[in-house]
N, CA and C of each residue as an Amber inpcrd file, in Angstrom:
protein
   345
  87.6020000  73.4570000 121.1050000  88.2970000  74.6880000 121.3510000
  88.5200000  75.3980000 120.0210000  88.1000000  76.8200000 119.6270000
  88.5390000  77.7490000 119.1640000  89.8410000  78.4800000 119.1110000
  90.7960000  78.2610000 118.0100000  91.6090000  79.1380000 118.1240000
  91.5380000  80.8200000 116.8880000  92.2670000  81.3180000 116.8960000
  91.7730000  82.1810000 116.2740000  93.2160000  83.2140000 116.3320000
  93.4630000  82.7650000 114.9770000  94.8790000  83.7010000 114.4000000
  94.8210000  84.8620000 113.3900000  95.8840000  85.9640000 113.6300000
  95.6730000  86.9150000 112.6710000  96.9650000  87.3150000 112.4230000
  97.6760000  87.8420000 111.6040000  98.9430000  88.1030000 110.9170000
  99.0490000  89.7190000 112.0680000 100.2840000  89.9750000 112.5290000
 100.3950000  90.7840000 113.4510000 100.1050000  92.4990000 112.7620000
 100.0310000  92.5450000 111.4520000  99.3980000  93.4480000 111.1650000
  97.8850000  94.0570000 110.6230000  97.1660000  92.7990000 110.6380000
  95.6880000  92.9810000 110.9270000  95.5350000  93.2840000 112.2810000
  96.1820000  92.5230000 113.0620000  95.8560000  92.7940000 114.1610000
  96.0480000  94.0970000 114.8270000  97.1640000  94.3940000 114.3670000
  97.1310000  95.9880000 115.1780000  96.8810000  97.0260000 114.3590000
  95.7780000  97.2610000 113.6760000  95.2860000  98.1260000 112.7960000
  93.8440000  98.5530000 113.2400000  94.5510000  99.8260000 114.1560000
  93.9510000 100.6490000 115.1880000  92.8880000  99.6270000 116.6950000
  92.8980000  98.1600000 116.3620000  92.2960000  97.5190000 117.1900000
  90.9990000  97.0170000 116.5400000  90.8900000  97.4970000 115.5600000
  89.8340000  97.2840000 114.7680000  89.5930000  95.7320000 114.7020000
  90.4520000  94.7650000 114.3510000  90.5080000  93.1390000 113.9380000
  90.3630000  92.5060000 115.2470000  91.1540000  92.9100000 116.3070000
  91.3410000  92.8690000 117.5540000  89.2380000  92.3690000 118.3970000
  88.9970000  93.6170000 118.2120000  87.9940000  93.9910000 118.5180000
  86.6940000  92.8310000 118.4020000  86.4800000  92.7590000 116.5360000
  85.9580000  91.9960000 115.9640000  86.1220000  90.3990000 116.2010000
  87.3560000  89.9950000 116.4150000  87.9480000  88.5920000 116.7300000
  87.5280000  88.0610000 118.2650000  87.4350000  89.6310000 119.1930000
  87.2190000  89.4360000 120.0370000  85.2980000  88.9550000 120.4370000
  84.6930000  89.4750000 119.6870000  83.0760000  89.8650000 119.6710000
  83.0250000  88.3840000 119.2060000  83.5130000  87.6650000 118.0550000
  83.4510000  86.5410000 117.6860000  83.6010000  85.1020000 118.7400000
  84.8440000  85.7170000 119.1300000  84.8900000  84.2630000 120.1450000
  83.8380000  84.4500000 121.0210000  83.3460000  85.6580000 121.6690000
  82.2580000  85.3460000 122.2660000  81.4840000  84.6330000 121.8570000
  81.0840000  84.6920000 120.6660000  79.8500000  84.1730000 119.7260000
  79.7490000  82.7410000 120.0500000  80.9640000  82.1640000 120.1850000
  81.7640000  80.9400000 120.2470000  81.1080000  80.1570000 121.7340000
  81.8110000  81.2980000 122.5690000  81.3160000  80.8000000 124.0610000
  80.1760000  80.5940000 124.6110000  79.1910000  81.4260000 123.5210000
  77.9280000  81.4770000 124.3090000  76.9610000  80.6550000 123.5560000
  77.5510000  79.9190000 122.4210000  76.8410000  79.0570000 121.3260000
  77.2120000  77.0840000 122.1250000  76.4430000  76.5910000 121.9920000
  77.3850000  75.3390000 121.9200000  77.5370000  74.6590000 120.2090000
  77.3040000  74.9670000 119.4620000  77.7830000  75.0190000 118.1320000
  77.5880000  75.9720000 116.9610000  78.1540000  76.9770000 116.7520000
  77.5220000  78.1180000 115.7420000  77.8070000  77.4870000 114.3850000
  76.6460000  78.0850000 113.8010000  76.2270000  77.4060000 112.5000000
  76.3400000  78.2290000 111.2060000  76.5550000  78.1890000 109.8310000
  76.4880000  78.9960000 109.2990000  75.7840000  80.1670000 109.3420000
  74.0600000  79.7440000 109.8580000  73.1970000  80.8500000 109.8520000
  73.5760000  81.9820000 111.2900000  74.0410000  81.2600000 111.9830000
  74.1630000  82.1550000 113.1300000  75.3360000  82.9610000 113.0200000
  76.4010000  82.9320000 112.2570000  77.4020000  83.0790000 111.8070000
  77.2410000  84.3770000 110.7670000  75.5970000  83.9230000 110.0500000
  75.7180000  85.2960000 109.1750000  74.9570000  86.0710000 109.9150000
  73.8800000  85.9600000 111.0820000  73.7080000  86.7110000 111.6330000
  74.7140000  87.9040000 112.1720000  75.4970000  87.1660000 112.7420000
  76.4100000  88.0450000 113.3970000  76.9320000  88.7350000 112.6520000
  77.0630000  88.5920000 111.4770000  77.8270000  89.5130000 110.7600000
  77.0940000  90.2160000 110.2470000  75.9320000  89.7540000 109.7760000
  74.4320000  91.1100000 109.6510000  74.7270000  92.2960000 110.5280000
  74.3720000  91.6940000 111.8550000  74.3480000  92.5770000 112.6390000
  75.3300000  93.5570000 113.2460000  76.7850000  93.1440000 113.0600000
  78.0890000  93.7770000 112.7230000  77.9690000  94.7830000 111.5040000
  78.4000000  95.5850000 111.3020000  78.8060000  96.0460000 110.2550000
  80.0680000  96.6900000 109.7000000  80.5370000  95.2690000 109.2740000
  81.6660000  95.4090000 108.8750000  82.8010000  96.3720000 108.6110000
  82.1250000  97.0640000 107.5010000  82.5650000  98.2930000 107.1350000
  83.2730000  99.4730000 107.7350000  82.1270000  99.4470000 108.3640000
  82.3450000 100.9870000 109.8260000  83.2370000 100.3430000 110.6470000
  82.7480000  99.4210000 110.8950000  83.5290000  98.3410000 112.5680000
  84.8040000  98.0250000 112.3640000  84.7750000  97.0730000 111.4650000
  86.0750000  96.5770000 111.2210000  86.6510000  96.8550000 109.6330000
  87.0220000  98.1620000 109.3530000  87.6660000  98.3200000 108.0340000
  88.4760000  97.0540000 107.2260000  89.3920000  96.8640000 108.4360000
  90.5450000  95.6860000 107.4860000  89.8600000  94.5920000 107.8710000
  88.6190000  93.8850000 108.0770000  87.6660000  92.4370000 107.8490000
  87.6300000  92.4800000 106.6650000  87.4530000  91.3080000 105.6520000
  86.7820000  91.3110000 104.6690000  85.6920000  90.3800000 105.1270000
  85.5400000  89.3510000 105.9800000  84.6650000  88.1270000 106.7890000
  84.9570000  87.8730000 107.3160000  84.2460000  87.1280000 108.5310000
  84.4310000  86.2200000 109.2550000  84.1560000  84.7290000 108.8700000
  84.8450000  83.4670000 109.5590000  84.3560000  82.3910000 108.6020000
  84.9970000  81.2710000 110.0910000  85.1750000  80.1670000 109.5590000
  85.3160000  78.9870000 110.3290000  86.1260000  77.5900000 109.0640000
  87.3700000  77.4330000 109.3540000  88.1410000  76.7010000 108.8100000
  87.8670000  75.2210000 109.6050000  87.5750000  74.0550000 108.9180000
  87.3140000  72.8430000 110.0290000  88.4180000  71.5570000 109.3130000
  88.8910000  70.9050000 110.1330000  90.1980000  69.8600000 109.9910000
  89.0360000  68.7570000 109.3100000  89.2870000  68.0820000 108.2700000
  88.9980000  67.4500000 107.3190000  89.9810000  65.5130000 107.2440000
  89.5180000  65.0570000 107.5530000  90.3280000  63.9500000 106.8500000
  89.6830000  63.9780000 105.6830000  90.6540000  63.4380000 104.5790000
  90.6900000  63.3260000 103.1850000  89.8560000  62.2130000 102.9930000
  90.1120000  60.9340000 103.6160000  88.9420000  59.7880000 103.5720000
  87.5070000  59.9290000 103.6020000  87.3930000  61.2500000 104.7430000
  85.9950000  62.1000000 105.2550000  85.5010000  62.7680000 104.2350000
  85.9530000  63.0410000 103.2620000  85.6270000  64.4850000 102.5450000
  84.5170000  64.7790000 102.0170000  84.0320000  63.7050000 101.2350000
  82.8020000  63.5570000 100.5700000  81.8730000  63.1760000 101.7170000
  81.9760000  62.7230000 102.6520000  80.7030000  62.9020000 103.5720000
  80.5380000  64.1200000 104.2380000  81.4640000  64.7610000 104.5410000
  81.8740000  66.1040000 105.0010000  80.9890000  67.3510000 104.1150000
  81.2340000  67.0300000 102.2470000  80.7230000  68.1850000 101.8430000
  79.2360000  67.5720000 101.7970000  78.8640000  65.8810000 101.8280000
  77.1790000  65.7470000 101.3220000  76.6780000  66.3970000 102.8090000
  77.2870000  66.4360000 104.2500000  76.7890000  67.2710000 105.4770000
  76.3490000  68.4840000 105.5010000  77.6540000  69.2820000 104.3560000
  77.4080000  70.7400000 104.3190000  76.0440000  70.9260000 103.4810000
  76.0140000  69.8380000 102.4810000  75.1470000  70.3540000 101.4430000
  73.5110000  70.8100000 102.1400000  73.7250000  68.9780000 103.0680000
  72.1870000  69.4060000 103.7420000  71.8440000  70.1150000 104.8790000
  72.9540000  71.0020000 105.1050000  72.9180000  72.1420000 106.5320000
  73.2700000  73.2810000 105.6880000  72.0790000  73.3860000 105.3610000
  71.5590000  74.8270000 104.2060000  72.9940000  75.5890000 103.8400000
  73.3070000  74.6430000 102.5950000  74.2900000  74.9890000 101.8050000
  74.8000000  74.3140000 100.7760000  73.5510000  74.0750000  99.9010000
  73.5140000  72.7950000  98.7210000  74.1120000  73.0730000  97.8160000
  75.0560000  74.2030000  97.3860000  76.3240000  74.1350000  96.3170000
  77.9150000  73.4990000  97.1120000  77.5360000  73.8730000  98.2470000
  79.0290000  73.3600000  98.8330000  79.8210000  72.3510000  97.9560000
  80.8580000  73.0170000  97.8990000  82.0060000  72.0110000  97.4000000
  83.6750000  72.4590000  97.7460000  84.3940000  71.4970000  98.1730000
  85.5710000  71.4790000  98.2960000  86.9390000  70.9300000  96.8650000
  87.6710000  72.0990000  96.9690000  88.7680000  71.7780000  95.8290000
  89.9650000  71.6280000  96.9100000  90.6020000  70.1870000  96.4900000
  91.9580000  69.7950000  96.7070000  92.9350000  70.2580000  96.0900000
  94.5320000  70.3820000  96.6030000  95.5910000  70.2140000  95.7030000
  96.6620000  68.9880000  96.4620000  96.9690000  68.2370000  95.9740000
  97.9230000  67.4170000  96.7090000  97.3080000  65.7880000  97.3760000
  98.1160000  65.3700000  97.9020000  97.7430000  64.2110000  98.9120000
  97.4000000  63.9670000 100.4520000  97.4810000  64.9570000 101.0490000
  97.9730000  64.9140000 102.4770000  96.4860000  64.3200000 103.2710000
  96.8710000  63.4430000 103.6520000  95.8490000  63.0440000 104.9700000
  94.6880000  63.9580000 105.0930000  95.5090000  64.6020000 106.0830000
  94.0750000  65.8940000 106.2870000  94.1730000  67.2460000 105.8180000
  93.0760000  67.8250000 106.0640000  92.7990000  68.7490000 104.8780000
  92.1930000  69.8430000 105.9250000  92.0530000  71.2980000 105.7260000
  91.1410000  72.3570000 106.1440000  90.6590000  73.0820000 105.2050000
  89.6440000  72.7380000 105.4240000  88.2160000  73.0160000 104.6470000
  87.4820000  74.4810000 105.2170000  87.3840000  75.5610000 104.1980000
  86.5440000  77.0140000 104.9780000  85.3040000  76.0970000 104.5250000
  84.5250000  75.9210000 106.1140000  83.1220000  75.4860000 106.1910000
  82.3140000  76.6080000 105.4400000  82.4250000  77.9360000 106.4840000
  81.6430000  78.7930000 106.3330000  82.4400000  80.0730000 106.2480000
  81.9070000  81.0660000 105.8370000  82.2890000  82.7960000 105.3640000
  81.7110000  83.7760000 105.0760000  81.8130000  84.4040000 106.0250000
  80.8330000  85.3080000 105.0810000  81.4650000  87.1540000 105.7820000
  80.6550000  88.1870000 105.1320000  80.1110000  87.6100000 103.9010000
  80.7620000  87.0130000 102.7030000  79.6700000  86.1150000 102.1050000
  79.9480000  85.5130000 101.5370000  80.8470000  86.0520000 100.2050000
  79.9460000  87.4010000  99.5640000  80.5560000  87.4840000  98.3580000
  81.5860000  88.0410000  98.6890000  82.1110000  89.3350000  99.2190000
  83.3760000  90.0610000  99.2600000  84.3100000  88.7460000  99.1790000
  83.8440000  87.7510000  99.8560000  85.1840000  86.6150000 100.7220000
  85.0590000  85.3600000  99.2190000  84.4580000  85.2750000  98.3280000
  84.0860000  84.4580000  97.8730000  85.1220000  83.6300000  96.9670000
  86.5630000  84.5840000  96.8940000  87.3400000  84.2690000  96.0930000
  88.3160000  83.0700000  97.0680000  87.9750000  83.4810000  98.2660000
  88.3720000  82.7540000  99.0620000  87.9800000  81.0540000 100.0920000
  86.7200000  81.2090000  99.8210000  85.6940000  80.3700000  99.8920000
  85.7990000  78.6030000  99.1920000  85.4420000  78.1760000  99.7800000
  85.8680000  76.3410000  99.1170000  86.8500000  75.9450000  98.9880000
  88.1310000  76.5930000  99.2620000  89.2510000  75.9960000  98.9050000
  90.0720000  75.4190000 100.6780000  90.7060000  74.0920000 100.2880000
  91.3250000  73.6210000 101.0960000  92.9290000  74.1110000 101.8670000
  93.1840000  74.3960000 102.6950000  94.8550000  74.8750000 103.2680000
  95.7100000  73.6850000 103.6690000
């Protein structure tokens, strides 16, 4: 299951985030696993800009055990994405990891880091 949160003022900014969040979960429903590449498709084919002003990306946050981690990023590496890497802060069990984002660069400052 997909959930999919937005701070109540992205969200109501003209419907625009709304909209986009909405086009996404489809993406969701009609995939049985979307993948990075299909992921940037969609956003190819979106255009951001015009569509959704206040987007900077779309992306996919995934629950991490900390024990997992390093098999987690050698997975990402070989599902076409061989810089992948994850930065920790702290101890906690589990971890959320942005799998994927894009686009990539606008979002990039945001990219690899754990919540």
């Amino acid at each position: 299951m997909v959930h999919f949160n937005l701070t109540n003022s992205s969200w109501s900014e003209g419907g625009y985030s709304r909209t986009g969040v909405r086009s996404l979960s489809r993406l969701y429903e009609a995939s049985e696993s979307v993948d990075r590449l299909e992921l940037g498709s969609f956003v190819e084919y979106r255009n951001l800009e015009d569509e959704f002003p206040s987007v900077i990306g779309y992306g996919f946050i995934e629950r991490v055990m900390r024990k997992t981690l390093d098999r987690f990023v050698t997975s990402e590496r070989v599902d076409d994405a061989p810089d992948f890497t994850s930065k920790t802060i702290g101890a906690l069990d589990d971890l959320y990891v942005i799998k994927y984002i894009d686009p990539l660069f606008k979002s990039s400052r945001l990219f690899r880091k754990s919540a």
